[in-house]
C-alpha positions as CSV (number, residue, x, y, z in Angstrom):
1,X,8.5,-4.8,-17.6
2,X,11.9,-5.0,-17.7
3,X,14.0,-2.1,-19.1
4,X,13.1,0.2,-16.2
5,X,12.6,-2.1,-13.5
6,X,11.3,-0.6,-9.8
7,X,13.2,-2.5,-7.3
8,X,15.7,-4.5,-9.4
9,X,16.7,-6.5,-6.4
10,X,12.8,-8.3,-6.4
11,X,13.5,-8.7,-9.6
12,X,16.6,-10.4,-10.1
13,X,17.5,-11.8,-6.6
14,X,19.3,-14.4,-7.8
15,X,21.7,-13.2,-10.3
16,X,24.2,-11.5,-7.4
17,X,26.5,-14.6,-8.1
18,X,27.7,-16.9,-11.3
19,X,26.8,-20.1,-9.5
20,X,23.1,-19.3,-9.3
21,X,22.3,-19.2,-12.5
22,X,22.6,-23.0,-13.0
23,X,19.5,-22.9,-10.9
24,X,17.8,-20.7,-12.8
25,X,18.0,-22.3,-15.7
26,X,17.4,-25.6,-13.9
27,X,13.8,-24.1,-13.1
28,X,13.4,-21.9,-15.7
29,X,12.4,-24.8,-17.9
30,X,9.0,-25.4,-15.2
31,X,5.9,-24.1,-16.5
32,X,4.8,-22.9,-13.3
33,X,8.5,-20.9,-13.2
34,X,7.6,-18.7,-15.9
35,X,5.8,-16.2,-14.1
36,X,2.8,-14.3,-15.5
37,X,3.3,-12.5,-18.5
38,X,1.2,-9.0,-17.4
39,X,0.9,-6.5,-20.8
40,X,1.8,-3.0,-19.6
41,X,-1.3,-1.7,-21.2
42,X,-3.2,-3.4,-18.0
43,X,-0.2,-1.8,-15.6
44,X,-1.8,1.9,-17.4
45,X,-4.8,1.4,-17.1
46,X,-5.0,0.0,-13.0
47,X,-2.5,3.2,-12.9
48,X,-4.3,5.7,-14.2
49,X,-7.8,4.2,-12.0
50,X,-5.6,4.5,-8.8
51,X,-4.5,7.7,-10.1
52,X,-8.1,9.0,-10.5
53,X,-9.9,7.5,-7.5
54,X,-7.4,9.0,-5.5
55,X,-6.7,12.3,-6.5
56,X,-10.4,12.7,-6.3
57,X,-9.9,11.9,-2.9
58,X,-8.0,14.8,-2.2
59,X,-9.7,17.0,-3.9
60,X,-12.8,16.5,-2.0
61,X,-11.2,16.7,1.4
62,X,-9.4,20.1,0.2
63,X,-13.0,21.5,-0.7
64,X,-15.2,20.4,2.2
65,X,-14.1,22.6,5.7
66,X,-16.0,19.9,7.1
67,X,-13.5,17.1,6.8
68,X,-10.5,19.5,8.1
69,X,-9.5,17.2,10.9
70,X,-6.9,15.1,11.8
71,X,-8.9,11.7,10.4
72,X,-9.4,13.2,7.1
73,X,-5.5,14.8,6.8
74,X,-4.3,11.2,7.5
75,X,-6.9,9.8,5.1
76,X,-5.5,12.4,2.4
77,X,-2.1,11.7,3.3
78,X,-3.0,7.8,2.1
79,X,-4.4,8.9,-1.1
80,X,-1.2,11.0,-2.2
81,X,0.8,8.0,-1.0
82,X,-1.6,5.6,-3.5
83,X,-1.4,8.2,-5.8
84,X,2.7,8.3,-5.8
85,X,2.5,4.4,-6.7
86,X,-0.2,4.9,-9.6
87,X,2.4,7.9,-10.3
88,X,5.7,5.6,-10.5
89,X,3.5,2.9,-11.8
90,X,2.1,5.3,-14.7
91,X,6.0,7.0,-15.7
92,X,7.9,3.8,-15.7
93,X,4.9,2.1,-17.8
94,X,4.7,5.1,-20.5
95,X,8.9,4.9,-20.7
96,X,8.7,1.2,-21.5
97,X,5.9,1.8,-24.2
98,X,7.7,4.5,-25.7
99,X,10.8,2.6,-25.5
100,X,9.2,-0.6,-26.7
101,X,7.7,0.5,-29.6
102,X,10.8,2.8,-30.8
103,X,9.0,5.8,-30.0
104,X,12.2,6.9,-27.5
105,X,15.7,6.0,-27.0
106,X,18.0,6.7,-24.1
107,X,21.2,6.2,-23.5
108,X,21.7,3.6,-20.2
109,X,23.2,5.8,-17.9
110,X,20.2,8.1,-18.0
111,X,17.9,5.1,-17.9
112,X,19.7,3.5,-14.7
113,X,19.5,7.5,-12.7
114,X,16.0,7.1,-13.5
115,X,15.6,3.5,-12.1
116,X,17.2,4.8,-9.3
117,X,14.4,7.6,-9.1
118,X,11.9,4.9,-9.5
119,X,12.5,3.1,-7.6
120,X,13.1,5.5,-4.4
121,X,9.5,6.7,-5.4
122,X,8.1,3.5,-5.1
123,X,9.9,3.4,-1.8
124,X,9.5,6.1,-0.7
125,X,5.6,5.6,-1.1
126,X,5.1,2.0,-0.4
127,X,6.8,3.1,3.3
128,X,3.8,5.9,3.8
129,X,0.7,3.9,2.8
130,X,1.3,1.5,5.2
131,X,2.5,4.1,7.8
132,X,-1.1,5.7,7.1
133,X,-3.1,2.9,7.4
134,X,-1.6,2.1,10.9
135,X,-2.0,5.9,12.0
136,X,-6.0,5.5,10.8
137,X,-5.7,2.6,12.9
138,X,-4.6,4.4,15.9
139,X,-6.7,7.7,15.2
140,X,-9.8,5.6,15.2
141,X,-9.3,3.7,18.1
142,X,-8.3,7.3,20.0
143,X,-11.9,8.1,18.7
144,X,-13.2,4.5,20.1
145,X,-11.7,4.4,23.8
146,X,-10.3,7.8,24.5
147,X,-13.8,9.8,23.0
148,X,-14.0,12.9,25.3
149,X,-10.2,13.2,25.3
150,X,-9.8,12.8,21.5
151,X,-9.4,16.4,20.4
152,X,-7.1,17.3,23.5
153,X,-4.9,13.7,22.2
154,X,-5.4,14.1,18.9
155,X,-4.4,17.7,18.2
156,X,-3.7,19.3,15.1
157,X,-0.7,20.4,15.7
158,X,0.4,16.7,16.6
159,X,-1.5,15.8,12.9
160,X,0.5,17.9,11.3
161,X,3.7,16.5,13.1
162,X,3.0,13.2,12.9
163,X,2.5,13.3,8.9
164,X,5.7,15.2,8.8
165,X,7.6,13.1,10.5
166,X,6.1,9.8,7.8
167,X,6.7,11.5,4.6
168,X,10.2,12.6,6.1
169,X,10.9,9.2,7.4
170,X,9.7,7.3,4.3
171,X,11.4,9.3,2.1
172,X,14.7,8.9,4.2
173,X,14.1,5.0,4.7
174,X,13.6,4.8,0.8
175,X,17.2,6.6,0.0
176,X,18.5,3.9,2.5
177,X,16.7,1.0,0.9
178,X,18.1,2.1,-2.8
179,X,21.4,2.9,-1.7
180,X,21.9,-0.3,-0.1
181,X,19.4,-2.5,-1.7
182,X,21.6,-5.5,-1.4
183,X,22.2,-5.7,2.4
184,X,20.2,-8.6,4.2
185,X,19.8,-6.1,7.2
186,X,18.1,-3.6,5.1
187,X,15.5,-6.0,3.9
188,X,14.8,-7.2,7.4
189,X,13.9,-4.2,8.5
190,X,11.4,-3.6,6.2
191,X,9.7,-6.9,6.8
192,X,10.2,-6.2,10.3
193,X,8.2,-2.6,9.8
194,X,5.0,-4.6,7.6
195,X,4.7,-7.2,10.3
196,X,4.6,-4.7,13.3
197,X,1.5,-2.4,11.1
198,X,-0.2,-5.8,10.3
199,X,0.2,-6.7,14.0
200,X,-0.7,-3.3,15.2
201,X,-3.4,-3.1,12.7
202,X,-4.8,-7.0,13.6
203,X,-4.6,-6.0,17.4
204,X,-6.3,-2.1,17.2
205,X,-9.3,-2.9,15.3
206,X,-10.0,-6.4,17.0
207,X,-10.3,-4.6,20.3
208,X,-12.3,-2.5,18.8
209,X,-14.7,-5.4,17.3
210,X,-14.4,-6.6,20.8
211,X,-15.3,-3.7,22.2
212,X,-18.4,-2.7,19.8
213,X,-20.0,-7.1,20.4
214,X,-19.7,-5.2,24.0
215,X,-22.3,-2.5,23.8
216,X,-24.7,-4.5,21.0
217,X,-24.5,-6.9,23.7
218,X,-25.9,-4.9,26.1
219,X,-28.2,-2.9,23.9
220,X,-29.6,-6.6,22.7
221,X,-30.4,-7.8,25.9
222,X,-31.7,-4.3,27.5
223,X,-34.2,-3.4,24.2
224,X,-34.7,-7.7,24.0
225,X,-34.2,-7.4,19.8
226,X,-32.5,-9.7,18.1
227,X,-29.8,-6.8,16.5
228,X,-26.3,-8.5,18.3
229,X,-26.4,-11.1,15.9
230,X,-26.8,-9.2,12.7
231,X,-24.7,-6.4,13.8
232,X,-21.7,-8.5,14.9
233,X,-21.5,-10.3,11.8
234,X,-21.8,-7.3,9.7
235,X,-18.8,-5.8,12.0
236,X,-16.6,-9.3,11.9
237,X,-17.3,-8.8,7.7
238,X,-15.9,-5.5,8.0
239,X,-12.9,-5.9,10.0
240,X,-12.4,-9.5,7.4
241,X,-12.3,-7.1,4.6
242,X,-9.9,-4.4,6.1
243,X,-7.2,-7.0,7.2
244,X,-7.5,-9.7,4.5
245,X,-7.3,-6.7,1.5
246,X,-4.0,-5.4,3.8
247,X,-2.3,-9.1,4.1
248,X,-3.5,-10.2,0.7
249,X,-2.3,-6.9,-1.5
250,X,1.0,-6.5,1.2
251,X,2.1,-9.7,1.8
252,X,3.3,-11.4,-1.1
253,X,5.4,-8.4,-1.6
254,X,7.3,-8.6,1.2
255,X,7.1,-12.6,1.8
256,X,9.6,-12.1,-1.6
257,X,11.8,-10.2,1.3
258,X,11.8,-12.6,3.2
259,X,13.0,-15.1,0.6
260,X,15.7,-13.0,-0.7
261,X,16.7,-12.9,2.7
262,X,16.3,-16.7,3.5
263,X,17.0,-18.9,0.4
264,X,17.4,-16.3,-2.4
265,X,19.2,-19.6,-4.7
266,X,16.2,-22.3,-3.8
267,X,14.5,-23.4,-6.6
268,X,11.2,-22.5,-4.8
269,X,11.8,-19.5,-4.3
270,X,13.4,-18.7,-8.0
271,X,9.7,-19.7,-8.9
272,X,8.4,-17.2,-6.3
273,X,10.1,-14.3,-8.1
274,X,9.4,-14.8,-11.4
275,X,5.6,-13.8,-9.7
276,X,6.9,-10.2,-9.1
277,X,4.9,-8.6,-11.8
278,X,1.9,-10.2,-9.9
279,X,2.8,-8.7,-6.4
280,X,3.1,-5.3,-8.1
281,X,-0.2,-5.5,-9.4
282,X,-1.7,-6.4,-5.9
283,X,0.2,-3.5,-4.5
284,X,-1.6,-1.1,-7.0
285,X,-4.8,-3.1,-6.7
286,X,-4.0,-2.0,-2.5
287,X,-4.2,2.0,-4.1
288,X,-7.3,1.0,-5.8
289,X,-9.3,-0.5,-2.6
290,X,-8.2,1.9,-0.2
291,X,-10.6,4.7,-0.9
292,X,-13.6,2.2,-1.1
293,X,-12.4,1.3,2.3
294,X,-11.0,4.7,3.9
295,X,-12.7,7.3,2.5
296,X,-16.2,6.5,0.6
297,X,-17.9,5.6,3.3
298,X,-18.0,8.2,4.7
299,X,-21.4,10.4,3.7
300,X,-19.9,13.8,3.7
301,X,-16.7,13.2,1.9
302,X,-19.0,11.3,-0.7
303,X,-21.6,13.9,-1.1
304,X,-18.8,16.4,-1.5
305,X,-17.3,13.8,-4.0
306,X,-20.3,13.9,-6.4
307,X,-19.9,17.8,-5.7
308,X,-16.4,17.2,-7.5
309,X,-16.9,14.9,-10.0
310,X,-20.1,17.3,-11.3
311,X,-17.5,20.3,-11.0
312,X,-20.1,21.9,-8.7
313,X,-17.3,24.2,-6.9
């Protein structure tokens, strides 16, 4: 994948001055330099699965009345965000085929305005998922410690203004990012914004998990049944999952920030970047595993799912 390229700057780091390419061929010759060779057929296909799942998501929260609240809207929200990065994903894979197999030619100018749109898709979506995830965060701990005030806090009208405000914001931060895609500063403060909802994430539902030992606690020792044990591990399990599929599909994504930042001529971090093609991959794999995590288990939204998918409307 290299004709239309999302985020050129991941991709090419290192070529922003003549006496870094001596590095790059220095480690270019390292096996372990050449990066993985990913076929765009498997970028299609993990595409169009995202693309699916999600929009199946949606579509089941638009039908069912009964998931018309604020959790479910910020649920959906996160699905058209996954579904924006199965969408970039799917366009800029299709162009390359095409343009691989002679199928369609276009002249370079047109190609770069549509990098350029690409890429502030990407963007543009990358900055909502994870400002999603972090306002489920927040929305379930509302429902957690503030229950009998929840629907006075969380308010629809507050809902609707809060996913306003994301898409508006992500879609503004985005436009920043590709106008300026080269500035250190830029860079730092999107590594600055995935550390602060990893942190906010790490520190909501582990009070939470603190919170829930708590009460099993006390329900243990008051009904004298040995359910604390079971229950805490099958809660610590949970909270494992959420956090490690965040930091593990996220982070090596924006650790490559961090390098470009820090030492984008080292030849370690050359090496790192010829990986980019994996770290997109984990990012769709994120779009994949979200639903399973967000929005399947939840009993109504999958009853009304099958009610979907057997075009029962």
């Amino acid at each position: 994948m290299s004709t239309l390229a999302p985020l050129r700057l991941l991709r090419e780091p290192w070529n922003t001055s003549k006496g870094n390419q001596s590095n790059v061929t220095s480690v270019g010759s390292s096996t372990w330099c050449q990066g993985l060779n990913i076929p765009n057929e498997f970028f299609l296909t993990l595409g169009l699965v995202s693309l699916v799942e999600n929009l199946l998501v949606v579509a089941a929260i638009l039908k069912n009345r009964n998931l018309h609240s604020p959790m479910y809207y910020f649920i959906c929200c996160l699905a058209i965000s996954d579904m924006l990065v199965s969408i970039s994903n799917l366009v800029e894979t299709l162009f390359m085929l095409l343009m691989e197999h002679g199928m369609l030619v276009i002249r370079a100018s047109i190609v770069h305005h549509m990098d350029n749109v690409i890429d502030m898709l990407t963007c543009s979506s990358v900055m909502s998922s994870l400002s999603f995830q972090g306002v489920i965060a927040v929305d379930r701990y509302i429902t957690i410690f503030y229950a009998l005030r929840y629907h006075s806090i969380m308010t629809l009208q507050r809902a609707v203004v809060t996913m306003v405000s994301i898409w508006l914001a992500s879609t503004v931060s985005s436009t920043i990012f590709i106008i300026y895609y080269r500035n250190n500063a830029i860079l730092l403060c999107l590594i600055s914004f995935f550390v602060f909802m990893l942190v906010l994430m790490l520190v909501l539902y582990t009070h939470m998990f603190a919170l829930a030992r708590h009460h099993l606690r006390s329900m243990s020792s008051q009904q004298k049944q040995p359910i604390y044990h079971r229950s805490s591990l099958k809660g610590a399990v949970t909270l494992t999952i959420l956090l490690g599929v965040f930091f593990i599909c996220w982070g090596p994504f924006f650790f490559q920030l961090f390098l470009i930042v820090t030492c984008p001529t080292n030849p370690f971090c050359i090496c790192f970047f010829s990986y980019f093609n994996l770290f997109l991959i984990l990012i769709i794999i994120s779009s994949v595993v979200d639903p399973l995590i967000y929005a399947f288990r939840s009993q109504e939204l999958r009853r009304t799912l099958w009610e979907v998918v057997l075009c029962s409307w």
